[in-house]
C-alpha positions in Angstrom: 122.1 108.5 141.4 121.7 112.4 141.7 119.4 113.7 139.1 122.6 116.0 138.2 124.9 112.9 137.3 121.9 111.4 134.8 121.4 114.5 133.5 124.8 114.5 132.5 124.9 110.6 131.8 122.3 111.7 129.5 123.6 114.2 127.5 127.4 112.7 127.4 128.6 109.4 125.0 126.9 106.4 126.0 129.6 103.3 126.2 129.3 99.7 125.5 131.9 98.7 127.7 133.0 98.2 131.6 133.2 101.3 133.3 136.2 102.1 134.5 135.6 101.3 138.3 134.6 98.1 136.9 138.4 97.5 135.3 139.3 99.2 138.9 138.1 96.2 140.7 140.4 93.9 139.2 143.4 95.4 141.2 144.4 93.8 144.0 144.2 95.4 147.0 147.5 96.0 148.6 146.6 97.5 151.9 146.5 95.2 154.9 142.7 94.1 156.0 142.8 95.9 159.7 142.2 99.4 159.5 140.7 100.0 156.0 138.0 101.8 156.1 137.3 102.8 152.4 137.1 100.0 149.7 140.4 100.4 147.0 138.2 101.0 144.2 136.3 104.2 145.8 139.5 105.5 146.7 140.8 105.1 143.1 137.5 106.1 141.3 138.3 109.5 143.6 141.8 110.2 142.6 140.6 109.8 139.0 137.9 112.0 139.3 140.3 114.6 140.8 143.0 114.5 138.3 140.2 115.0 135.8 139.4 118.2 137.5 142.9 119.2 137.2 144.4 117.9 140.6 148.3 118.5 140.2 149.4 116.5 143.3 148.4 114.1 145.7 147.5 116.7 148.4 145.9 118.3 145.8 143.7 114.8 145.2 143.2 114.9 148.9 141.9 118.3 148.8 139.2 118.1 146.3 137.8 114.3 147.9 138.1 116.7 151.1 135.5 119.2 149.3 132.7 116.4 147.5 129.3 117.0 148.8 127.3 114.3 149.6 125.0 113.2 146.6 128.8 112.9 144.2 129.9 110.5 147.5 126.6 108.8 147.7 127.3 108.4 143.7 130.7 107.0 144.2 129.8 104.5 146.8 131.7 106.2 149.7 132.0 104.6 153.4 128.6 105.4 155.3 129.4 107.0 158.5 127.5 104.6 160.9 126.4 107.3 163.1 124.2 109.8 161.1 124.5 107.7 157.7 126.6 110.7 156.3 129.1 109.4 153.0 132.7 110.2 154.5 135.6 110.5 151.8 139.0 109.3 152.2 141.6 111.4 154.1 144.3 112.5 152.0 146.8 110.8 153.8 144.4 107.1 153.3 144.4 108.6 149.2 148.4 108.9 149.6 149.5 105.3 151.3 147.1 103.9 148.7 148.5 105.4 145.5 152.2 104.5 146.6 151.2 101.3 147.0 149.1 100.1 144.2 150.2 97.8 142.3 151.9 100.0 139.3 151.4 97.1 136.4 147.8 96.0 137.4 146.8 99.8 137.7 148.1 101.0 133.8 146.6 98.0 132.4 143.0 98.9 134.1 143.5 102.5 132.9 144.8 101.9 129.8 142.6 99.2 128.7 139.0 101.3 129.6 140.5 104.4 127.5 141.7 101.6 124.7 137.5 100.3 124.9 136.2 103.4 125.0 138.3 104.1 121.9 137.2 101.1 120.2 133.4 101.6 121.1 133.3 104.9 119.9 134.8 104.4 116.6 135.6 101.2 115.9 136.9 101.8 112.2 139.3 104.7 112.7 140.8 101.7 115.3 141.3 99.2 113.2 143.2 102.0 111.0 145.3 104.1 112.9 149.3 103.1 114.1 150.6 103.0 117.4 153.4 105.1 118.5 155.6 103.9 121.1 158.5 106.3 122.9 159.6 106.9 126.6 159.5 109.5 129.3 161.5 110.2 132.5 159.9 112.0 135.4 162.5 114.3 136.5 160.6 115.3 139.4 161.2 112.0 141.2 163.7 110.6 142.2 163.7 106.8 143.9 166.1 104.6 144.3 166.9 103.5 140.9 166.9 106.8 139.8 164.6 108.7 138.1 161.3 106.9 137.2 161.4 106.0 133.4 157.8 105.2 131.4 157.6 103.9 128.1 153.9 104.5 126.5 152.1 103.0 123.1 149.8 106.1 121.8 147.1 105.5 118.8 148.2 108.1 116.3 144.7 108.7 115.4 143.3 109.0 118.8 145.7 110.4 120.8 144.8 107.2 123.5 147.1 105.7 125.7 147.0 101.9 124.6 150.0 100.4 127.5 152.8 101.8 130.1 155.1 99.8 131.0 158.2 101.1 134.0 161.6 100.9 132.6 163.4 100.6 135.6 167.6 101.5 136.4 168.6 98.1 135.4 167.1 97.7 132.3 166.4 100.0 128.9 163.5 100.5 126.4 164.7 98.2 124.2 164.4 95.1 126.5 161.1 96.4 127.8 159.5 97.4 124.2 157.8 93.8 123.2 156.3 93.7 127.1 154.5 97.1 126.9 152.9 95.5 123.5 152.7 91.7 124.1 148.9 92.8 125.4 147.9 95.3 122.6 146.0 94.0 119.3 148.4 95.1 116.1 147.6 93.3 113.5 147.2 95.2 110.4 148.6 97.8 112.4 151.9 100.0 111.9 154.3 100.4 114.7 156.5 103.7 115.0 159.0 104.1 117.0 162.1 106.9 117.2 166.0 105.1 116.4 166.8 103.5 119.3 164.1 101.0 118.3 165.4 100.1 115.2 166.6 97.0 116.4 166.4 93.6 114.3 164.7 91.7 116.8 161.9 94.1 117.7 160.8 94.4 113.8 160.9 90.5 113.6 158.8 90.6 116.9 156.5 93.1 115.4 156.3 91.2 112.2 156.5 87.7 113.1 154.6 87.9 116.3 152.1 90.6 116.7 151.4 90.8 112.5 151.8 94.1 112.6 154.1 96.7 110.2 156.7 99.1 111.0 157.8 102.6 110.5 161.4 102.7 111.9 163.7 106.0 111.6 167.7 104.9 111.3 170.8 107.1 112.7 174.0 106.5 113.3 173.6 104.1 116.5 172.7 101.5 113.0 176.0 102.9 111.4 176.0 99.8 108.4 172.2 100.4 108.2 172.6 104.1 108.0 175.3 104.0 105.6 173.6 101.9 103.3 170.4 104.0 103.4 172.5 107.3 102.7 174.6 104.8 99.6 171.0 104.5 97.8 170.3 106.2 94.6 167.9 108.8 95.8 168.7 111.4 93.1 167.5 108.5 90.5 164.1 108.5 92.3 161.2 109.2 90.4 158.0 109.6 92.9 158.4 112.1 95.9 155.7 113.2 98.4 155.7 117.0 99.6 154.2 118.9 102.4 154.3 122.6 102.8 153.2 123.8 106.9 153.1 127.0 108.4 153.3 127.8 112.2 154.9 128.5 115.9 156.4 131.4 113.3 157.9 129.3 110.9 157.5 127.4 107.4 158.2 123.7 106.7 158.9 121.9 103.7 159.2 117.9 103.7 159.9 116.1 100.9 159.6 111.9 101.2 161.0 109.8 99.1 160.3 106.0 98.8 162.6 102.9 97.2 162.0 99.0 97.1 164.9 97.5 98.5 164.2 93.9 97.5 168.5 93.3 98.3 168.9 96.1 100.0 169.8 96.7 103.3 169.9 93.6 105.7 167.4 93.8 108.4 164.6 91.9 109.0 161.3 92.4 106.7 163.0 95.5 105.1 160.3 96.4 101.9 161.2 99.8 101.4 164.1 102.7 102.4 162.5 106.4 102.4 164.3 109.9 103.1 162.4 112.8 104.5 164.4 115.7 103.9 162.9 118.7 105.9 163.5 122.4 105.2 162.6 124.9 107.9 162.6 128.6 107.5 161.9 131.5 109.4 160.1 134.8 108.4 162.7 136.8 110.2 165.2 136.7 108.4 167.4 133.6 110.3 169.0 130.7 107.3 167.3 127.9 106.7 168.0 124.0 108.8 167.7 121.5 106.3 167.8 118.0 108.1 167.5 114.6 106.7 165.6 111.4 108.1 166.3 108.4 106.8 164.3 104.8 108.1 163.4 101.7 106.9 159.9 100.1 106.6 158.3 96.4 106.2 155.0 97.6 104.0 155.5 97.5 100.4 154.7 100.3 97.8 151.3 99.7 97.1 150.4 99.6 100.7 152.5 102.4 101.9 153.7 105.5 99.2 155.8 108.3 100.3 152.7 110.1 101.3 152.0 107.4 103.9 155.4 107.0 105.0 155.8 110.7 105.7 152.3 110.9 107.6 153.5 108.1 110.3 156.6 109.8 110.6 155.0 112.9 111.2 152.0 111.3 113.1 154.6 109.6 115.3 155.4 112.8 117.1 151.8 112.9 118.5 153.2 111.0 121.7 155.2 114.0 122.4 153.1 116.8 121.5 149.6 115.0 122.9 150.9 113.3 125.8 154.3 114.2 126.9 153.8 117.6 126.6 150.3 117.8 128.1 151.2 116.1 131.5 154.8 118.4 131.4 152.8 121.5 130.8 148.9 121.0 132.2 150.1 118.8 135.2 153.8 120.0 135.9 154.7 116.9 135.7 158.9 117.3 135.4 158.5 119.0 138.4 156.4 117.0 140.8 158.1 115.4 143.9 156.3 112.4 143.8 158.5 109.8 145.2 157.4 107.3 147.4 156.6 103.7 146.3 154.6 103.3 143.1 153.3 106.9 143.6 155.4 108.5 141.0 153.9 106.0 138.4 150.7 106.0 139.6 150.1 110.1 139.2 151.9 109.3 135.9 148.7 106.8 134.8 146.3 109.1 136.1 147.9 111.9 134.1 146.9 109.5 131.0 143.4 109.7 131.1 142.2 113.1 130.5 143.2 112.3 126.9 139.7 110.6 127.2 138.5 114.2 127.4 137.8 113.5 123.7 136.0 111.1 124.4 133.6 113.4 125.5 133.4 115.6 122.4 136.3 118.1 124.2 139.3 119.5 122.0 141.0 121.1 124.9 142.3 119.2 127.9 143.0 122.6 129.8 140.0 124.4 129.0 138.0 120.6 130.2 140.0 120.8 133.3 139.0 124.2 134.5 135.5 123.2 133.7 135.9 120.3 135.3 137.0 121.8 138.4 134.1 124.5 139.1 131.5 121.6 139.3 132.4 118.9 141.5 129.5 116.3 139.3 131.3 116.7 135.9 134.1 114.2 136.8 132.2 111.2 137.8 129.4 112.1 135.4 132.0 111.5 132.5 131.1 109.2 130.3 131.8 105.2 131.1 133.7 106.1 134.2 131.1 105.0 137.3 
C-alpha cells in the first residue's frame, strides 16, 4: 500500500469488521464473462470512493476514476495493463453499464450492512440503545417505467446510519414492503418509528410479535376510529406532561407530551399507552402562532417509556429527513438527477447512503468531508474499513 494510504489507515478508526470491498464481493456479478476487463468489486470500490469525494453523477464517477494516479489504483487492485504494467481504471461508460446493472437488493444489503458493522464496532452500547426510524423517498429525477423510483430506508436515530433499503416499486406501497426492509435488521429491545401511514395493525403485531421490538406510531385521520378515540381521551385530567422549549431557523418551539395507560383503550394491537404532543411554534416577527397536535399510540409501558421518551422518538424520528433525505436532496442534487436506466437510479441512491459513515471518521459535516475529500484523491479509499 502507498505509504500515504497507511499513514492515513493510521491515524483514522481502526474496524473489527469486513471491509467494505469485502461485503462488495458477495454481489454477483451481472456482466457477461467475454469482454470484462475489470473485476465488479474494483469497479464498485471506485464509484464508492468517488461519491465519497462528492461525485454528483455517474459521469461525474467516471471522471474522477479517469483522474486516480497510480499508487490509489495499485491500492485498489486495478487491471494491470499487460504492456508496461501500468494500473488502468475503468472507463466511465464500463462504471455506467455496471451500476445499471447491479443487482439493486444484493448491493443495499452490502452497503448497508458494512455502515450497520462499523456502527456496531465503534459503539456497540449506543447500538443496542438507539430506535430505528423507517420512512420513504421518491427520486423525482428518474423516471423508469413504473414511474418514479420509490425507496423506503431504516435510519438509527442515534447514529444517523442507514440500517436497510428496500425499492417500493409502481405495483406495490410501503406498507406491503415495510416488514421486508426489516425482516434482516436485529430489533429486539429496539423501538420502531415510523410516520401514519404505518400505523397499521399488522405491522405493530409484526414488530411486536416477530422482531421483539417496540413501537412509536403517530395516528391521523387515515385510522379515523383510532384517531377519534385518541382525541375522546381525558387529556385535560392528565397529571404528568413533558415540555421542550427550542429555538432556531428564526423561530421558537414549544412541545408539550402527554402520556396515558390505555389498558381498554383503543383496539390495536399491543396498545400500552396513548400520548399527545401538542406543538406551539412562534415567530419573532411578529406572524401568530401554529399550534398543531400529534397524537400516536405506543406498545412500551410507563415505566419504560415517560412522556419525555415518547416525545424524544417522535422528535428523533425526523432524523431520516433531516440526516438523510435532505443531505442526498441538497449535497448530491439528488431530486434532480436523471438517472434512469436499469438499477442505476437505485444504485446512486445506495451510494448516496454512505457518506453518513463520514462520522465514522470523527467528521460532523458531510459537505465540508466531501470538499476535503475531493482535493486529495487518497482520502477516499484511506477511509476507515473501506479497502
Amino acid at each position: 500500500m502507498h505509504p500515504a494510504l497507511e499513514r492515513l489507515h493510521r491515524a483514522g478508526c481502526s474496524s473489527s469488521g469486513a471491509g467494505l470491498r469485502e461485503w462488495f464481493e458477495g454481489i454477483p456479478d451481472p456482466r457477461a464473462w467475454r469482454g470484462v476487463r475489470h473485476a465488479l468489486v474494483v469497479v464498485l470500490v471506485i464509484a464508492a470512493c468517488a461519491v465519497l469525494a462528492g461525485a454528483r453523477s455517474l459521469s461525474a464517477i467516471g471522471e474522477w476514476a479517469a483522474g486516480l494516479p497510480q499508487h490509489i489504483l495499485e491500492a485498489l487492485d486495478a487491471r494491470c495493463r499487460p504492456a508496461g504494467g501500468l494500473r488502468v481504471a475503468p472507463s466511465g461508460p464500463a462504471i455506467r453499464r455496471t451500476l445499471q446493472a447491479v443487482d439493486g437488493q444484493a448491493f443495499d444489503q452490502a452497503v448497508c450492512g458494512w455502515l450497520a458493522e462499523q456502527n456496531t464496532s465503534a459503539s456497540p452500547k449506543a447500538a443496542t440503545r438507539e430506535a430505528v426510524a423507517v420512512d420513504g423517498k421518491t427520486l423525482r429525477g428518474a423516471q423508469t417505467g413504473d414511474g418514479q423510483p420509490h425507496l423506503m430506508a431504516a435510519l438509527g436515530h442515534d447514529s444517523g446510519i442507514v440500517l436497510a433499503q428496500a425499492d417500493v416499486d409502481g405495483k406495490t406501497n410501503e406498507i406491503t414492503r415495510s416488514q421486508p426492509l426489516l425482516d434482516p435488521l436485529d430489533l429486539a429491545g429496539k423501538a420502531v418509528t415510523a410516520d401514519a401511514l404505518h400505523t397499521q395493525r399488522e405491522h405493530a403485531r409484526y414488530l411486536v410479535e416477530d422482531k421483539n421490538a417496540d413501537y412509536v406510531l403517530t395516528v391521523k385521520q387515515n385510522q379515523p376510529r383510532l384517531f377519534a378515540q385518541l382525541g375522546a381521551l381525558p387529556w385535560a385530567d392528565v397529571p404528568g406532561r413533558a415540555r421542550t422549549r427550542n429555538r432556531g431557523h428564526g423561530r421558537r418551539e414549544h412541545r408539550a407530551v402527554l402520556a396515558v395507560t390505555v389498558p381498554a383503550g383503543p383496539r390495536f394491537p399491543y396498545a400500552a399507552q396513548a400520548f399527545r404532543i401538542r406543538r406551539t411554534v412562534r415567530r419573532p416577527d411578529g406572524q401568530p402562532k401554529h399550534t398543531e397536535t400529534v397524537y400516536g399510540v405506543t406498545s412500551p409501558e410507563a415505566h419504560r417509556a415517560g412522556p419525555a421518551h415518547l416525545g424524544a422518538y417522535t422528535r428523533g424520528h425526523w432524523g431520516i429527513e433531516n440526516r438523510l433525505h435532505h443531505v442526498r436532496d441538497t449535497t448530491f442534487d439528488e431530486d434532480r438527477s436523471q438517472v434512469r436506466t436499469g438499477n442505476g437510479p437505485r444504485a446512486m441512491a445506495t451510494l448516496r447512503n454512505l457518506p453518513t459513515s463520514a462520522r465514522l471518521a470523527a467528521a460532523t459535516n458531510i459537505a465540508r468531508t466531501l470538499r476535503a475529500n475531493a482535493r486529495d484523491h487518497t482520502r477516499p479509499p484511506a477511509m476507515p474499513g473501506l479497502i
